[in-house]
Biotite code that builds the C-alpha atoms (Angstrom):
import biotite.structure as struc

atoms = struc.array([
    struc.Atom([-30.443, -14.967, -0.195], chain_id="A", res_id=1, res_name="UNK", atom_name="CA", element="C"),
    struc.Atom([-28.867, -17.298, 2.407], chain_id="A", res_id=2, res_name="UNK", atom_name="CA", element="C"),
    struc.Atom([-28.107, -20.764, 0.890], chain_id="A", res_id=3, res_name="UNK", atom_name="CA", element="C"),
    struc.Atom([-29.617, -23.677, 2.915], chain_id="A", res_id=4, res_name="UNK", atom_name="CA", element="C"),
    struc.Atom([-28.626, -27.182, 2.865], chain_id="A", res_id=5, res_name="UNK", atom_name="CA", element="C"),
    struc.Atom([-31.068, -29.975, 4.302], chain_id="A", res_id=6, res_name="UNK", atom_name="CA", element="C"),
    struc.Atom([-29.548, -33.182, 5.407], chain_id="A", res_id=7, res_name="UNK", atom_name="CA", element="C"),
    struc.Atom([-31.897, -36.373, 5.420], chain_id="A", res_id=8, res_name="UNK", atom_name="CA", element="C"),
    struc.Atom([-31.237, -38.740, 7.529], chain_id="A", res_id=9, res_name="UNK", atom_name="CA", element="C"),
    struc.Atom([-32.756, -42.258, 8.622], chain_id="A", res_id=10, res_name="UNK", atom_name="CA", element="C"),
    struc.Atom([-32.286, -44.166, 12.277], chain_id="A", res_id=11, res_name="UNK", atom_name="CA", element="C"),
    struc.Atom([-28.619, -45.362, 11.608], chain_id="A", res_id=12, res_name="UNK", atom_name="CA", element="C"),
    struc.Atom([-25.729, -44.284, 12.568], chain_id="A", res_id=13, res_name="UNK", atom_name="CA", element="C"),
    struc.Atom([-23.790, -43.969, 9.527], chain_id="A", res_id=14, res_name="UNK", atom_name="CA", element="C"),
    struc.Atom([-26.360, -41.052, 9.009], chain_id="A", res_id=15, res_name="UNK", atom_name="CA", element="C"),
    struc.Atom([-23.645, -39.119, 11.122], chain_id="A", res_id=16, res_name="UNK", atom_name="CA", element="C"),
    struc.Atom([-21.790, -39.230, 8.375], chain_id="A", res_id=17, res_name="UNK", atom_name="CA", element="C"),
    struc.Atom([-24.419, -37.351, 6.286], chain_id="A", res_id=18, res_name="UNK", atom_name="CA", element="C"),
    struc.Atom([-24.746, -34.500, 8.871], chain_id="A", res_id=19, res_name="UNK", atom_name="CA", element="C"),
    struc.Atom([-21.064, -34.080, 8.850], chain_id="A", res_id=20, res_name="UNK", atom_name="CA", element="C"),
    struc.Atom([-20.839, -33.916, 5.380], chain_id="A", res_id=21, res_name="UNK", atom_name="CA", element="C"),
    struc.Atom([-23.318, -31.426, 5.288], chain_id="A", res_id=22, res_name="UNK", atom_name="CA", element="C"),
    struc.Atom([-21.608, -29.356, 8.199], chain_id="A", res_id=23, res_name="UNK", atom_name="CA", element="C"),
    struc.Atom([-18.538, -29.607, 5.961], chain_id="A", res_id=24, res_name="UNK", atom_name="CA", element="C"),
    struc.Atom([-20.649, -27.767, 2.803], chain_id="A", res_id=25, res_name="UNK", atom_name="CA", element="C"),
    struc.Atom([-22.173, -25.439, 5.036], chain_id="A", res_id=26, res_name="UNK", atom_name="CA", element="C"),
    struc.Atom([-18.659, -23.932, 6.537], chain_id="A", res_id=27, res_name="UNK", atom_name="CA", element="C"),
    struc.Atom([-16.923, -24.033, 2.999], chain_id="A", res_id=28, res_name="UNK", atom_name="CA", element="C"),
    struc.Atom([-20.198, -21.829, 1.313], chain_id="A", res_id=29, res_name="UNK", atom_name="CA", element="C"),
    struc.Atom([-21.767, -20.013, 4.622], chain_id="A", res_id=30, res_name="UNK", atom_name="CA", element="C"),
    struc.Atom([-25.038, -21.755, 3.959], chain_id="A", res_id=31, res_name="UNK", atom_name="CA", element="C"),
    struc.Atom([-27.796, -22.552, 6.946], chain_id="A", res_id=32, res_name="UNK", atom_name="CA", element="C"),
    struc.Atom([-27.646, -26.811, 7.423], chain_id="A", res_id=33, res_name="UNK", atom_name="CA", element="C"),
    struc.Atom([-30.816, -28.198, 8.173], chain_id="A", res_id=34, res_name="UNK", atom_name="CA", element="C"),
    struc.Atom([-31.036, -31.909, 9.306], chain_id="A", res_id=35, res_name="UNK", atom_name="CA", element="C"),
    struc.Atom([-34.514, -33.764, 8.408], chain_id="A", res_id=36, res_name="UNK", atom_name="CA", element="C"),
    struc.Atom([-35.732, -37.609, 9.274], chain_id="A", res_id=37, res_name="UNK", atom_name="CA", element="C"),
    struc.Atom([-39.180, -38.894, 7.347], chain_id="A", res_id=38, res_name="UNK", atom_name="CA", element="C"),
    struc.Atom([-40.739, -41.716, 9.487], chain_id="A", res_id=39, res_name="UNK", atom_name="CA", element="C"),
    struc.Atom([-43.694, -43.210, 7.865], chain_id="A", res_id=40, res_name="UNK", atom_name="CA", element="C"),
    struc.Atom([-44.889, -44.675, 11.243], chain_id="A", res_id=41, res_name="UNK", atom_name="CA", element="C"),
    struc.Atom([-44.766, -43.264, 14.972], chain_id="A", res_id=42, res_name="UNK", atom_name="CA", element="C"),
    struc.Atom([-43.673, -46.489, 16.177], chain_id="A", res_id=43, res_name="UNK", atom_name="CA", element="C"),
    struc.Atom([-40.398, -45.279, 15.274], chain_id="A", res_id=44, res_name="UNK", atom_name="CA", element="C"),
    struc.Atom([-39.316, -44.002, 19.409], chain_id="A", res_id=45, res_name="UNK", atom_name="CA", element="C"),
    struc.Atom([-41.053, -47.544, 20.715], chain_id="A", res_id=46, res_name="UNK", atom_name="CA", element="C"),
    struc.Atom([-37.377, -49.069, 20.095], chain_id="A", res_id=47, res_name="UNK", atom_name="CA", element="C"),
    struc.Atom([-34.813, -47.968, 22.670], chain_id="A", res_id=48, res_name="UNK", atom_name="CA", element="C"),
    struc.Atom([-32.330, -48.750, 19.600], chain_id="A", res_id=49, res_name="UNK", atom_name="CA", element="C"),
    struc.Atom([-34.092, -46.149, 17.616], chain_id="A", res_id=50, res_name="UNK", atom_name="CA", element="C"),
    struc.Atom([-34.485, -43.771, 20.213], chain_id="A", res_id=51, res_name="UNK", atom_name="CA", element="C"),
    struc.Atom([-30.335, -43.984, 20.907], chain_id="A", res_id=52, res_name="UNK", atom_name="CA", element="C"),
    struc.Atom([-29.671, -43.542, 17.873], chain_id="A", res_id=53, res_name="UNK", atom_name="CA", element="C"),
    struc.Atom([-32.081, -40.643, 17.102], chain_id="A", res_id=54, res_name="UNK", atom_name="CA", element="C"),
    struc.Atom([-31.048, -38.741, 20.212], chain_id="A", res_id=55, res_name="UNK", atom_name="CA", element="C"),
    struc.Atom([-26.873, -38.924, 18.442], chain_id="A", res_id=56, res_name="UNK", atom_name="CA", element="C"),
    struc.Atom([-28.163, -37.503, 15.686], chain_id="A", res_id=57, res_name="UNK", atom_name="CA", element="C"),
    struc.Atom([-30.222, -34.532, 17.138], chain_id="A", res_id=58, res_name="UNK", atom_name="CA", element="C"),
    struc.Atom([-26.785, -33.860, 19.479], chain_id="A", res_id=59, res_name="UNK", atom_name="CA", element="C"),
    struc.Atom([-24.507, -33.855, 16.247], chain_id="A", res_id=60, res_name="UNK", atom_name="CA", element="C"),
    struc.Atom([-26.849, -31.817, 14.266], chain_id="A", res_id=61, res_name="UNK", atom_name="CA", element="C"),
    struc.Atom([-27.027, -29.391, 17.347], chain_id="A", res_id=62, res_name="UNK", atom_name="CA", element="C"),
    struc.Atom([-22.952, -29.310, 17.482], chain_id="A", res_id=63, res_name="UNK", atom_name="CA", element="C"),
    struc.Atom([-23.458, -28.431, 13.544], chain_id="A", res_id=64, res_name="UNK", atom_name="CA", element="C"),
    struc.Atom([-25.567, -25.452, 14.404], chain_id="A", res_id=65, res_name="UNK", atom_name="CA", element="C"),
    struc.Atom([-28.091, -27.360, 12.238], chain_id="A", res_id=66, res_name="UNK", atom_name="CA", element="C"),
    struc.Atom([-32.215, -27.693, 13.318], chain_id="A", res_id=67, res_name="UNK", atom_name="CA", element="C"),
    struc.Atom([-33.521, -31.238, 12.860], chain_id="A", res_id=68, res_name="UNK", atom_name="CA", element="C"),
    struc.Atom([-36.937, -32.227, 12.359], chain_id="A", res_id=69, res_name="UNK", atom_name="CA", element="C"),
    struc.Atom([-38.746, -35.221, 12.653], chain_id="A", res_id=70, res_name="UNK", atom_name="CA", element="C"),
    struc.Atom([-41.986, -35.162, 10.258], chain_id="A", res_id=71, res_name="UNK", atom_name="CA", element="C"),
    struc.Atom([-44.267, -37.926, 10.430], chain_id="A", res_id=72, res_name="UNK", atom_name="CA", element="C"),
    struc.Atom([-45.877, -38.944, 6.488], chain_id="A", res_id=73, res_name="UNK", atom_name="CA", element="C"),
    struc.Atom([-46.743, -42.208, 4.919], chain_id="A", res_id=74, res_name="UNK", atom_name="CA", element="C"),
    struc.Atom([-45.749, -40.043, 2.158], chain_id="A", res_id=75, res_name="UNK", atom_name="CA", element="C"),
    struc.Atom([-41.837, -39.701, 2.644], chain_id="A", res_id=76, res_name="UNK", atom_name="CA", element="C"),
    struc.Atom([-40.619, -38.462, -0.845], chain_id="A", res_id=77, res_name="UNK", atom_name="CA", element="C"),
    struc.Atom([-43.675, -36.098, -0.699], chain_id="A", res_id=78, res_name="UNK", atom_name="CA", element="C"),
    struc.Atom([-42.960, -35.146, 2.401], chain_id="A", res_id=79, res_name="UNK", atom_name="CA", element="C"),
    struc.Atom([-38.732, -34.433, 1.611], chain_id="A", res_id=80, res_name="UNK", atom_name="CA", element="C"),
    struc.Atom([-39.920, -32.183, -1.359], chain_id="A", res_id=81, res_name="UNK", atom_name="CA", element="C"),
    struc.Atom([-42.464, -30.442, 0.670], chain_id="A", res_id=82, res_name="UNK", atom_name="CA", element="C"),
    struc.Atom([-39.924, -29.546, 3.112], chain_id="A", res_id=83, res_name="UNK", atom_name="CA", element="C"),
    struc.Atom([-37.311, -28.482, 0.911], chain_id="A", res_id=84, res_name="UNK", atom_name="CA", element="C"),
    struc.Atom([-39.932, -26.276, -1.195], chain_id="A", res_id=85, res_name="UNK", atom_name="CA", element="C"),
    struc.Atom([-40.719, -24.856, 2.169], chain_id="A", res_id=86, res_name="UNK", atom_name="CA", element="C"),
    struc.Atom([-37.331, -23.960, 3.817], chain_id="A", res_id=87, res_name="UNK", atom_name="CA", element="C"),
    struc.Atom([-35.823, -23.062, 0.175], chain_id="A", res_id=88, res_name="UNK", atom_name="CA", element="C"),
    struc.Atom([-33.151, -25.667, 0.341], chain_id="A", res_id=89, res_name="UNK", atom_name="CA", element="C"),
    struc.Atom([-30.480, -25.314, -2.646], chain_id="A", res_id=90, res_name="UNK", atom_name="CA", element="C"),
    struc.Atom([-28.744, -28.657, -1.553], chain_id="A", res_id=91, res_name="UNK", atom_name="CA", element="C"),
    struc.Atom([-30.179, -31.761, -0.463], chain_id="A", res_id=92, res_name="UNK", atom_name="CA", element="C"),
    struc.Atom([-28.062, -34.572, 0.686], chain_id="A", res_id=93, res_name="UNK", atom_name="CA", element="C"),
    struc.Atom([-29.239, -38.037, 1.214], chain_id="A", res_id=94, res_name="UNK", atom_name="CA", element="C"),
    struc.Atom([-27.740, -41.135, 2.073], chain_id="A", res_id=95, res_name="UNK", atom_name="CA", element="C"),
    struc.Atom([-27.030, -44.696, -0.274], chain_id="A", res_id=96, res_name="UNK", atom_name="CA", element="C"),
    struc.Atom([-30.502, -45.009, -2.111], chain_id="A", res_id=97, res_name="UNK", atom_name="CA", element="C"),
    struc.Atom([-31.227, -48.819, -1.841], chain_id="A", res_id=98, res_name="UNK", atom_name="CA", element="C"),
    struc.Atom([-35.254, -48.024, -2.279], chain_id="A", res_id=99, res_name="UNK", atom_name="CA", element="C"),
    struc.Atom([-35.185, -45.912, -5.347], chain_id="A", res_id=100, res_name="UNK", atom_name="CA", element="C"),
    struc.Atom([-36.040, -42.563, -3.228], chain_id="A", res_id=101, res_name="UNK", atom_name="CA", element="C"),
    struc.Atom([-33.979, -40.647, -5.100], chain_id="A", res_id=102, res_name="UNK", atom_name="CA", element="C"),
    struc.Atom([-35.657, -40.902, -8.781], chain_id="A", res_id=103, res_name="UNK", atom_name="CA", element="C"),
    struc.Atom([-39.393, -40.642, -6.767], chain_id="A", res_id=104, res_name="UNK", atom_name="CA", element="C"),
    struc.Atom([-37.763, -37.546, -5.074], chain_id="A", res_id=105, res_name="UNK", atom_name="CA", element="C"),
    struc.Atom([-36.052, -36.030, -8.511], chain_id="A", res_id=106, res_name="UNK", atom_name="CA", element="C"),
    struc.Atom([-39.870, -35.229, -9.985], chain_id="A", res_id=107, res_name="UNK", atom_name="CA", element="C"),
    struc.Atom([-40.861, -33.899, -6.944], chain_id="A", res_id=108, res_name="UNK", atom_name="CA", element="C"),
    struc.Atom([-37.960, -31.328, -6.496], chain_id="A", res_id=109, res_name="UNK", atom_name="CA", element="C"),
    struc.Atom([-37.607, -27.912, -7.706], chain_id="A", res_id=110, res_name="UNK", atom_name="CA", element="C"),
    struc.Atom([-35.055, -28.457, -11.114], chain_id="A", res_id=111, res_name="UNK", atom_name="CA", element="C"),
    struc.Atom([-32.697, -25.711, -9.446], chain_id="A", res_id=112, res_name="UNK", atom_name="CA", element="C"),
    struc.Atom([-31.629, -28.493, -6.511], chain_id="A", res_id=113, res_name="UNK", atom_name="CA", element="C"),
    struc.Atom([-28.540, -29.802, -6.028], chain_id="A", res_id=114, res_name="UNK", atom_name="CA", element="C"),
    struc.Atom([-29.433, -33.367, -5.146], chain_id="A", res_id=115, res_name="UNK", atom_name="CA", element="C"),
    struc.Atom([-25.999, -35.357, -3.607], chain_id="A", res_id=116, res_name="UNK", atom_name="CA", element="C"),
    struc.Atom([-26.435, -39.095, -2.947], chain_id="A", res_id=117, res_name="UNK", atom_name="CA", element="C"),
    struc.Atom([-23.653, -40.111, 0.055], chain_id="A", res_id=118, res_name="UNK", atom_name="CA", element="C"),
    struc.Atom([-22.261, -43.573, -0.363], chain_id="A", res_id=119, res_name="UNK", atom_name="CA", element="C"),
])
């Protein structure tokens, strides 16, 4: 089975960082990188700030050989878990948790995940 790692990212641009840390994993153990942003609102494109920033990440992730999504969920920790369920992800990495995502996300997640928080 082919080891996948899902990235999650939000609209700034230290998220770069996250995508090339997960483009770093991915060469060192052959796994698939998958890049993922959760936006609880589609308002999220009505900011030319957003958009800018949105459009580096989908070019980095693309230079990574990574697909990104953009999923659309009041929902978001649902809607990480769901997606990680569904592609099989063994790795997900997220960025500084400031909202407590990470402990709504940890009873969500398949106990087999390797969950990295990125500082």
């Amino acid at each position: 089975m082919n080891e996948k790692i899902l990235v999650c990212v939000t609209v700034q641009q230290g998220c770069v960082d996250l995508i090339r840390e997960g483009h770093d994993l991915a060469l060192q153990t052959g796994a698939e990188l998958h890049v993922l942003h959760v936006s609880a609102s589609k308002s999220l494109l009505s900011s030319p700030e957003n958009a800018a920033i949105l459009n580096t990440l989908f070019s980095l992730a693309r230079e990574a050989d990574a697909d990104m999504s953009i999923l659309y969920d009041q929902d978001v920790p649902g809607a990480i878990a769901r997606h990680v369920k569904q592609l099989g992800a063994s790795v997900l990495i997220l960025g500084p948790d400031r909202t407590g995502l990470t402990g709504r996300l940890k009873a969500l997640l398949p106990e087999d995940i390797t969950l990295k928080n990125m500082e």
